[in-house]
Structure formats: structure tokens, C-alpha cells
N, C-alpha and C positions, 0 to 999 in steps of 0.2 A: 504493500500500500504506500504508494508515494504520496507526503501530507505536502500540500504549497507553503510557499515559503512567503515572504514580504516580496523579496525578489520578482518571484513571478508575478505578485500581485501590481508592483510597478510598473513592471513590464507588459502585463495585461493593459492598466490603464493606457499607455501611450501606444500599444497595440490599436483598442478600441475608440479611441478619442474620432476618428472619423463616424464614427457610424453610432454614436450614442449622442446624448443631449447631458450637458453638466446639469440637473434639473433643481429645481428653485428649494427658499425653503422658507415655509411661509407660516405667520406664527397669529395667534387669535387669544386678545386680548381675555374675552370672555371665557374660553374654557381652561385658561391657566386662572384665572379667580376661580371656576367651577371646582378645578382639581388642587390648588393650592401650589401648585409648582410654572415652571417654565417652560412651556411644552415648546419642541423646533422641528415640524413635520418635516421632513425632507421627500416632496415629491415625487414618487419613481411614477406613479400615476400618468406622470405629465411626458414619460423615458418613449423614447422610440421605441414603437410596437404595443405604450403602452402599462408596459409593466421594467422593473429592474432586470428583469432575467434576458434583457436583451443584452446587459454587460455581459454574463456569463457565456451564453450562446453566441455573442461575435468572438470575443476570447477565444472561443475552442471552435468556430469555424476559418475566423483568419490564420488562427496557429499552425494548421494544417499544412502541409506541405500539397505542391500542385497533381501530386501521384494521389495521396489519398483523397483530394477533394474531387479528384474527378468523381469519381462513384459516388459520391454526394452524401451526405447526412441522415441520420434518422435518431427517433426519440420514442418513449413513452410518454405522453402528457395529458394532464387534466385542463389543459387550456394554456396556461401562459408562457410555458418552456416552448411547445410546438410552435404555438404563434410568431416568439421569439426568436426560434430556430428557424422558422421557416424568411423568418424577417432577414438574417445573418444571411440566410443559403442563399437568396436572394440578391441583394447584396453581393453574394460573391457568384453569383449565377451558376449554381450546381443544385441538383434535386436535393429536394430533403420529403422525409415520409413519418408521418406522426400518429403513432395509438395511439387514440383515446375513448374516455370510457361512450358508452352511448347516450349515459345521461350528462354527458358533459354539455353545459349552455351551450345552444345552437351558435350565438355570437361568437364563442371563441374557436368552434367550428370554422365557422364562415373566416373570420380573422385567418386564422390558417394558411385555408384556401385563399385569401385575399392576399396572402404574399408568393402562394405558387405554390404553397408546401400541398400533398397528398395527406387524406385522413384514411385511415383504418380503423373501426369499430371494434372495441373488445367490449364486454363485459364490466360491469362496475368492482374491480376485485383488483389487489395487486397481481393476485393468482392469474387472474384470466390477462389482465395487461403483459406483464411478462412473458406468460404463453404465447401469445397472438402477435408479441414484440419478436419473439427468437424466430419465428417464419418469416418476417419481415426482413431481417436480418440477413438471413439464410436465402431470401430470392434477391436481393438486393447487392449484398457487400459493402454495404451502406458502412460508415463509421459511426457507430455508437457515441452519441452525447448524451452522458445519460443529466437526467433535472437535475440534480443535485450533489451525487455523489462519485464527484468528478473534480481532479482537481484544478483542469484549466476550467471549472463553471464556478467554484469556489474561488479562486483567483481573482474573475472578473467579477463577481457579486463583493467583494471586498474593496472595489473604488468606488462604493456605493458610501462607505462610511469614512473613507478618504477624504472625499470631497465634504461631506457633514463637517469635521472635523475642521477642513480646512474654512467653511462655511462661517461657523458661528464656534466661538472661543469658550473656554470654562465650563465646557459640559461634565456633568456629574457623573449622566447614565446616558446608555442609551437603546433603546426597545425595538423590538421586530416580533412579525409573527414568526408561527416555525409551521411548519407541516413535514417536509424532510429535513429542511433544516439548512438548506444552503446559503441564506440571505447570513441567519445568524452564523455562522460557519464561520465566511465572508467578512462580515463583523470581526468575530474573533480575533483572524486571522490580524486583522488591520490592528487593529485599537491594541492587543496584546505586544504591539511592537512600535505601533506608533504615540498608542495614550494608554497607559496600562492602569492608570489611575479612573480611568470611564468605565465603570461597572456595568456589566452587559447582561441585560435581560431579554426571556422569550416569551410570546404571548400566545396561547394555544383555546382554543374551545372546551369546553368540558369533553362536548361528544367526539370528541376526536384527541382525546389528552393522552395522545400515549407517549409523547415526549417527556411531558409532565413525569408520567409514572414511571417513563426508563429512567428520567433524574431521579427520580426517588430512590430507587429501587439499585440502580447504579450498573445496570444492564438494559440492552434495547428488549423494550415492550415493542410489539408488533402488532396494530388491529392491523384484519384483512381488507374491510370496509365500512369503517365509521359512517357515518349520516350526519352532515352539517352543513349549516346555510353558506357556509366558508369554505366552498368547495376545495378554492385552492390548496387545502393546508390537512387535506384527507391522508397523503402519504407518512408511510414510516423512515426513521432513522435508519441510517444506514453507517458502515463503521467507519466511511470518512469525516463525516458530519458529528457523527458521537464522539470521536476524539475530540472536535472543537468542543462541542455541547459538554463532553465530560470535564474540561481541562479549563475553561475562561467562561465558561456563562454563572454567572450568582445566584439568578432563578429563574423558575418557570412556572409563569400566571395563568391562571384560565378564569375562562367567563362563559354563562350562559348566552342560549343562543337570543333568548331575549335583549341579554345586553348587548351581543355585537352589533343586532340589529339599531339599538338606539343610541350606539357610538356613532353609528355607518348615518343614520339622520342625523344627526346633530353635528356633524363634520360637514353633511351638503344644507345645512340650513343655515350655521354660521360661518363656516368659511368659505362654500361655495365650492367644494371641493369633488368632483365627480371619483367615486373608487369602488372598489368591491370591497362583500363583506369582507373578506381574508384582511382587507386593508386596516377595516375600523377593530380588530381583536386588538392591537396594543392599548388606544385607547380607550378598551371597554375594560380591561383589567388594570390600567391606569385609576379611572373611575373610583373601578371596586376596592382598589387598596394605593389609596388616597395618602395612607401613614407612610407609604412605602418609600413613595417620590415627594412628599411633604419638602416644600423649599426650597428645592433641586432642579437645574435645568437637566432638561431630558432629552434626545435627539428622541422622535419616533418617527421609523421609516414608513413607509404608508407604499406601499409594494406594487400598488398599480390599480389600473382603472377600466379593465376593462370588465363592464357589468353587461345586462343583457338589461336594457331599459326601458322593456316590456316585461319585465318579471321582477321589478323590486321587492325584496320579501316582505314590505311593509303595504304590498299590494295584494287584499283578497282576489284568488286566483277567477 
């Protein structure tokens, strides 16, 4: 298992500085009174293709040499790694091919397709993703990116809190969702070399907390298929990502699905902030444990924006 270095993570950034957006970081007066600290969103929302994971996904498509990118790319994804990937392959104009589940939001479907990438249908299961990924593979010769537990996607997901950092001064902490776990990874990687004094937290749902309970517990917990309005963040840990998660993360918060949902409003009522659920989970267990960031600036990453905005979950169906 080779872990990234800072090295590469530098090298990543000025790898990907063409094909990403430096994205903004924009701060609301009202809900740092609400919560008692200093909140400093750092938009990935706002990142090419939509979501952060397009650092990761250009990273390990331009790193490629011209022999393996001919054969072109492929992924497993629940939406915003594919998208992303497909956004990179693009960009470097070589195929890319992306499983995903079938109940994945049509929009991030379509997103996909709107960069050229191929979808293939599995089953809502790691079990079944992974399956219906290795014949992909296998007709293909495609090069494996996998989401998360990769270390040139880790790499590039790490000038995500580069730029924070370099952004806004004297941060205390700083928060991200987890579902696999590569944004926090990412994180890690950075802040453990560059601000080791910025204590890093993850933000996870209940119904999907198995991050939570592998920190607990001090081994990876694996559900096969959790059920959350946060689709993004369904996946498990994996042993690149648990290293980071075991070794620099402080804690790991969770929130009902009720509250992400009223994180995910109150972020586009007062700041005007277009995201998906996965986005609003730091600031829902921010909310909930109010004692925790009491006084402290916080960087919170806000992961990306791409929703389906004919199925807001605050919308009877």
C-alpha cells in the first residue's frame, strides 16, 4: 500500500491547476451566532464538474502516462467521482466508463453522460458495484480510479485544504463529510504537514455511520448498503483512507437524517448556497454539538452541489 506523501500532494496541485477552479470561501454572519463559532465554508460546490472530486480525478487522469490513457478510464461511483472522472477523461479526451448504483439520482446520471463518460447499472450494494465493476474492467483494460482509495485521488482531494488554509488564517479545526473517506484523507494528509495544530474532524449520518463505529471500534466497520438522504457518503473505508482516519482525525460526528436535511435548508436560505445533502452533514453535527467548536474558527468543506432539483428531500414526493 503506497500512503501519499505532501510531495505528491504538491505536485498534484500544480499538476491540476489547469482544469480545476481555486473555489471561494464564503462565511455567514448568522449561522456563526447560531452555532457560537466561526464557520469558513470552502466551496467545492462551486469546483469544476461541481463537486471537489474533480481534484482527485484530474490528478490520476493527467498523471497517466500517454500508453495507459489510451485505453481510457473507468470507476465505480454513486454520482460525483464518475461525473468527475468523466469531466478529467474529457478533458484529456480518452473514454472513461462509470458503475453506478441504479438508484443513483438521474442528474448525476445524466452529469456523466454530459461529459462523455459511459454509465453501467449495478445494483445498490458494494457487493453488486464491485461485481459488475471487475467485467467492466475485464472488457475494457480501462485503468482503475478507484473514489477514494487511491493514492493519486487522495493526493489531489488534499489541495482542497491547501488552499483553505492558504484562504483564511488561524483556523482551529477543520470538518468534512466522510463516506469513504477521501476528502478527509486529503485533509489529513495536508494539515498533518502543513498545520498540524488544525484538528480534523469527520461528519457522517447516523444511517450510514460506519466510519463512526470503525473509529470507535479501531477497525473498519463495513455496511453493504446503508439508506441515506446523503447518498454521496453510503461507501465504506477502505485501508488507504483508515490509515489517514486512524492516525490525524480527532473525531467523528453524526447527525440525523432530519438534521442534515435542515442544515442542507438553512445553508440555501441564508447563504444562498446551492449543495447536496452529503454537503450540509458537517454543518448538521456542527449544530448538534455546538460545545465542541464553541469559539473556534472552523474551515467546513461543503463537497459539492450537484442535487437533483426536482427531488429536494424537503419536497413531498
Amino acid at each position: 500500500m503506497y500512503i501519499p506523501t505532501l510531495a505528491d500532494m504538491l505536485v498534484a496541485h500544480e499538476r491540476i491547476k489547469p482544469y480545476i477552479h481555486r473555489t471561494p470561501v464564503l462565511t455567514s454572519s448568522y449561522i456563526n451566532d447560531l452555532v457560537g463559532a466561526e464557520l469558513f465554508f470552502k466551496c467545492e460546490n462551486l469546483q469544476k464538474a461541481g463537486a471537489f472530486k474533480a481534484r482527485g480525478a484530474s490528478n490520476a487522469v493527467f498523471g497517466l502516462s500517454d500508453e495507459e490513457a489510451a485505453k481510457g478510464v473507468a470507476t465505480h461511483s454513486s454520482g460525483n467521482h464518475g461525473t468527475c472522472l468523466s469531466y478529467a477523461a474529457g478533458r484529456r479526451g480518452i473514454p472513461c466508463t462509470v458503475v453506478m448504483p441504479r438508484t443513483a439520482p438521474q442528474a448525476k446520471k445524466d452529469a456523466v453522460q454530459g461529459y462523455g463518460g459511459r454509465v453501467v447499472e449495478c445494483e445498490p450494494s458494494t457487493s453488486s458495484r464491485e461485481a459488475v465493476f471487475a467485467e467492466v474492467v475485464a472488457e475494457t483494460g480501462a485503468e482503475f480510479v478507484h473514489p477514494y482509495n487511491d493514492p493519486r485521488v487522495i493526493a489531489g482531494q488534499g489541495t482542497c485544504s491547501k488552499e483553505l488554509i492558504e484562504q483564511v488564517e488561524g483556523l482551529d479545526a477543520m470538518i468534512a463529510p466522510i463516506g469513504g473517506g477521501g476528502m478527509v484523507s486529503g485533509t489529513c494528509l495536508t494539515l498533518s504537514n502543513l498545520a498540524p495544530q488544525i484538528k480534523i474532524y469527520a461528519a457522517e449520518p447516523d444511517q450510514a455511520d460506519d466510519a463512526a463505529r470503525s473509529f470507535r471500534a479501531g477497525h473498519i466497520i463495513a455496511d453493504d448498503a446503508p439508506d441515506t438522504v446523503a447518498d454521496g457518503l453510503k461507501v465504506p473505508l477502505k485501508d488507504l483512507t483508515w490509515h489517514f482516519v486512524q492516525n490525524h482525525v480527532t473525531d467523528i460526528l453524526t447527525c440525523s437524517e432530519d438534521e442534515i436535511v435542515d442544515a442542507m435548508k438553512l445553508i440555501w436560505k441564508r447563504m444562498k448556497i446551492v449543495m447536496e445533502p452529503s454537503s450540509a452533514v458537517p454543518l448538521a453535527t456542527i449544530l448538534k454539538n455546538k460545545e465542541t467548536f464553541a469559539g473556534r474558527r472552523v474551515g467546513v468543506i461543503i463537497t459539492g452541489g450537484n442535487v437533483d432539483l426536482d427531488k429536494l428531500p424537503w419536497q413531498s414526493n
